[in-house]
Residue frames as a rotation matrix with the C-alpha (Angstrom) as fourth column:
UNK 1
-0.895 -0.160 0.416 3.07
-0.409 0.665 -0.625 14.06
-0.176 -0.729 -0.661 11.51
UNK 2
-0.518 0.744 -0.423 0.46
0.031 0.510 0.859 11.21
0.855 0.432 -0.288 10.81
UNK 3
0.207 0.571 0.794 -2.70
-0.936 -0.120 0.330 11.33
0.284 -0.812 0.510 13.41
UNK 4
-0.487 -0.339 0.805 -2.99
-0.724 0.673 -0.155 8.27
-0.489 -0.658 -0.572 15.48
UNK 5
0.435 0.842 0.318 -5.33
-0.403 0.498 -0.768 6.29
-0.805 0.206 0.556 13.85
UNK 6
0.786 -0.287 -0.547 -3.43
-0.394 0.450 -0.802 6.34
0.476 0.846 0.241 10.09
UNK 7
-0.450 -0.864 0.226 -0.09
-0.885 0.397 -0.243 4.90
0.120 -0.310 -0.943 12.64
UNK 8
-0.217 0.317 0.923 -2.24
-0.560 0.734 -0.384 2.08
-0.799 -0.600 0.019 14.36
UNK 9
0.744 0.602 0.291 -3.76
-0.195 0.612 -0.766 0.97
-0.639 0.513 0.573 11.09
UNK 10
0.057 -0.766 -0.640 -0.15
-0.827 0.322 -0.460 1.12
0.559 0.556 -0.615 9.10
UNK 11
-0.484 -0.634 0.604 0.28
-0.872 0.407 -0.272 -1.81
-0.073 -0.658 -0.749 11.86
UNK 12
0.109 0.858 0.503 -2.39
-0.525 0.479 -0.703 -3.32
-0.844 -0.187 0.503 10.71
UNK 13
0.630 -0.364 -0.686 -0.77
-0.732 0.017 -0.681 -4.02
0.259 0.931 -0.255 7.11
UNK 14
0.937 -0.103 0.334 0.36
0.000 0.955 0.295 -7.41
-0.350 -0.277 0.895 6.66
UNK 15
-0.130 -0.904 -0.407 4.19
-0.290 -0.358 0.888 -7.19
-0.948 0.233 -0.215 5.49
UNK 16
-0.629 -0.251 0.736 3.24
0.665 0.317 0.676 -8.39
-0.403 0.915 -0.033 2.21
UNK 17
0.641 0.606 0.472 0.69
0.717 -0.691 -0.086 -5.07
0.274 0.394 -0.878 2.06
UNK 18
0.719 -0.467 -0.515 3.29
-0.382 -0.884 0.270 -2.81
-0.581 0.002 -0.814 3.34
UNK 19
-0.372 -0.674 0.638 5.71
0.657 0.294 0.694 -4.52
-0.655 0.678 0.334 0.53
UNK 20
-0.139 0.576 0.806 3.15
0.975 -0.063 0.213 -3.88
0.174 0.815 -0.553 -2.01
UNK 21
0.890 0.445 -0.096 2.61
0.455 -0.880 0.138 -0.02
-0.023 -0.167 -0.986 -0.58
UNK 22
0.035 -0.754 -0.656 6.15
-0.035 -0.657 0.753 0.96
-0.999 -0.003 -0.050 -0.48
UNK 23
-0.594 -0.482 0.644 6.38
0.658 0.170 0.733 -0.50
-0.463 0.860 0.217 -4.05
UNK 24
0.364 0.876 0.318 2.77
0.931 -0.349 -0.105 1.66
0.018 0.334 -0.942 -4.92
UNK 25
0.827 0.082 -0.556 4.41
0.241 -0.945 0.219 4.77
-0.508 -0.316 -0.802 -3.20
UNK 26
-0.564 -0.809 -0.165 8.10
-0.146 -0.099 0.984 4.46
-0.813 0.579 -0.063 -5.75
UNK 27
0.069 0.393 -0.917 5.65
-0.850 -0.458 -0.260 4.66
-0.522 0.797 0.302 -8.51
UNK 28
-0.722 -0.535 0.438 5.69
-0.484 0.843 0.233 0.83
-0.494 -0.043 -0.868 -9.38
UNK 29
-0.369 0.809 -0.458 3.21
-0.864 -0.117 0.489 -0.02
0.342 0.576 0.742 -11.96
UNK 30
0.388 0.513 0.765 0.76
-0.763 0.645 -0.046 -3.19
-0.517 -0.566 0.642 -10.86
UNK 31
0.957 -0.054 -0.284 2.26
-0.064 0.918 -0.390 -5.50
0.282 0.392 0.876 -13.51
UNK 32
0.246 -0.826 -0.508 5.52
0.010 0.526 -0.850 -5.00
0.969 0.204 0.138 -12.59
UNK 33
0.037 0.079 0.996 4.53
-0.998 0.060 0.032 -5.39
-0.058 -0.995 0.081 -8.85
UNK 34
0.853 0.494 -0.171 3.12
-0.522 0.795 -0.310 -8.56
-0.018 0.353 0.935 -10.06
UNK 35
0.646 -0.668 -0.370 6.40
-0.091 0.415 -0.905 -9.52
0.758 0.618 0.207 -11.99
UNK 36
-0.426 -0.822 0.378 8.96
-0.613 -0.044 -0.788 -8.70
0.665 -0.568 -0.485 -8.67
UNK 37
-0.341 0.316 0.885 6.50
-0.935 -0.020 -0.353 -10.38
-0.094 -0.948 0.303 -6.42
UNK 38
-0.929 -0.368 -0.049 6.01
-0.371 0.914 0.164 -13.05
-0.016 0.170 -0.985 -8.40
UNK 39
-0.269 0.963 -0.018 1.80
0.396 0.094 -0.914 -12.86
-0.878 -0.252 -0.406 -8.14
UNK 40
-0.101 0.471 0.876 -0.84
0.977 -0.118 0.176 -12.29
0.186 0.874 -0.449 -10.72
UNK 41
-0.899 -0.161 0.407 -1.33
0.171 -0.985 -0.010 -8.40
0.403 0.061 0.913 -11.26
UNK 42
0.191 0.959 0.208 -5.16
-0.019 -0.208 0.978 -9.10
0.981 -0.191 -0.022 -9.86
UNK 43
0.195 -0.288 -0.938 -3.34
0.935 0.342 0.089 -10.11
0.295 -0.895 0.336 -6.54
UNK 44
-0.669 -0.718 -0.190 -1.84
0.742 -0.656 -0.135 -6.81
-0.028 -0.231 0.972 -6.34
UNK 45
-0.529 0.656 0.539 -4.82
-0.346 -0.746 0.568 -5.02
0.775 0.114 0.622 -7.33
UNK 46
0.541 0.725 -0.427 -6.41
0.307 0.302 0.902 -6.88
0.783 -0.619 -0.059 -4.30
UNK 47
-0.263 -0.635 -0.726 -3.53
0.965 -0.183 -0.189 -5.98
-0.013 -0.750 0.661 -2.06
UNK 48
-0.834 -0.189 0.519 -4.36
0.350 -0.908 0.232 -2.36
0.427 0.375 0.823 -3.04
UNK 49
0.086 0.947 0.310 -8.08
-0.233 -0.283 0.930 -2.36
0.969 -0.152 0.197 -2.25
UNK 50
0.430 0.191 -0.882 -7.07
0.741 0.484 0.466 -3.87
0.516 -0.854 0.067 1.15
UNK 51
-0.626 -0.665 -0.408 -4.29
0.778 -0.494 -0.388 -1.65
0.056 -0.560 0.826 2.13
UNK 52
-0.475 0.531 0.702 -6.81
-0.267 -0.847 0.459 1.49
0.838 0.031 0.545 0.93
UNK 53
0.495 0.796 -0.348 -9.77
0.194 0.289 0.937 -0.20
0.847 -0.532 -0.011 2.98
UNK 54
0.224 -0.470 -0.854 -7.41
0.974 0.127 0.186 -0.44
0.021 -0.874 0.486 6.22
UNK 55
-0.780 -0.624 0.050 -5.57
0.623 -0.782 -0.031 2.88
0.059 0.007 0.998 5.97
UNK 56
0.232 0.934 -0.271 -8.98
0.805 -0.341 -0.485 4.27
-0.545 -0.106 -0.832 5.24
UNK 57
-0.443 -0.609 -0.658 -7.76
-0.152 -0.673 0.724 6.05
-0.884 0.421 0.206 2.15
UNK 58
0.765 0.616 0.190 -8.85
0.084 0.197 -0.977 6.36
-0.639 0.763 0.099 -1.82
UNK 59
0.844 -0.531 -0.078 -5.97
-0.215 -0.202 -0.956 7.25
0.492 0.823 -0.284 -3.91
UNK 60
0.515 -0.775 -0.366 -2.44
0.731 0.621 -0.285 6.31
0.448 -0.121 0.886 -4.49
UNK 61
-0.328 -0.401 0.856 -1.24
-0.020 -0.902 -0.430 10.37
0.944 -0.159 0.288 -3.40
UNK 62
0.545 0.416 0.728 -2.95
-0.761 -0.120 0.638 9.66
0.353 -0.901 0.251 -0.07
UNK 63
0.805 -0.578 0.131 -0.69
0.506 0.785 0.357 6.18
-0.309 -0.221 0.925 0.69
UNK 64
0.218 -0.797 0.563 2.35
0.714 -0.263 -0.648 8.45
0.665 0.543 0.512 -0.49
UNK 65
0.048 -0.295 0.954 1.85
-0.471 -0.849 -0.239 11.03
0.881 -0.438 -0.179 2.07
UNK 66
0.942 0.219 0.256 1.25
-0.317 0.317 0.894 8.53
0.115 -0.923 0.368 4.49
UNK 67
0.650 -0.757 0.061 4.45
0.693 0.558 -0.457 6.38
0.312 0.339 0.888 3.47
UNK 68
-0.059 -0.920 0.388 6.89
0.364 -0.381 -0.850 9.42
0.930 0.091 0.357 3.00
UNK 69
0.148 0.047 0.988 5.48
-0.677 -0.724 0.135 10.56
0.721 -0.689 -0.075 6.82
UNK 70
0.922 0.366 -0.127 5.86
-0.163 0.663 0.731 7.48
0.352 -0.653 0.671 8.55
């Protein structure tokens, strides 16, 4: 079970950062985020540094436990 805090901030994830995190947590490389989403692969690396920054996370194995617990 996820504390409160990592729930409230998943809410905090625009739907086009929880897109981009479900696609991060199925192992989805950044270019071919890029390529399904139709955005530049720097877009996606910015979506990444936000979602971390919000979630209050560092790695992609931390957004994976959050993901597969939500």
């Amino acid at each position: 079970m996820q504390a409160p805090d990592t729930l409230n901030n998943m809410n905090k994830l625009s739907p086009r950062e929880k897109e981009v995190a479900f696609y991060i947590t199925n192992g989805v490389s950044t270019n071919d985020i890029a390529k399904k989403l139709g955005i530049k692969s720097n877009t996606v690396s910015t979506f990444k540094k936000n979602i971390f920054i919000k979630l209050g996370i560092a790695s992609n194995v931390e957004l994976y436990k959050i993901f597969q617990n939500s």
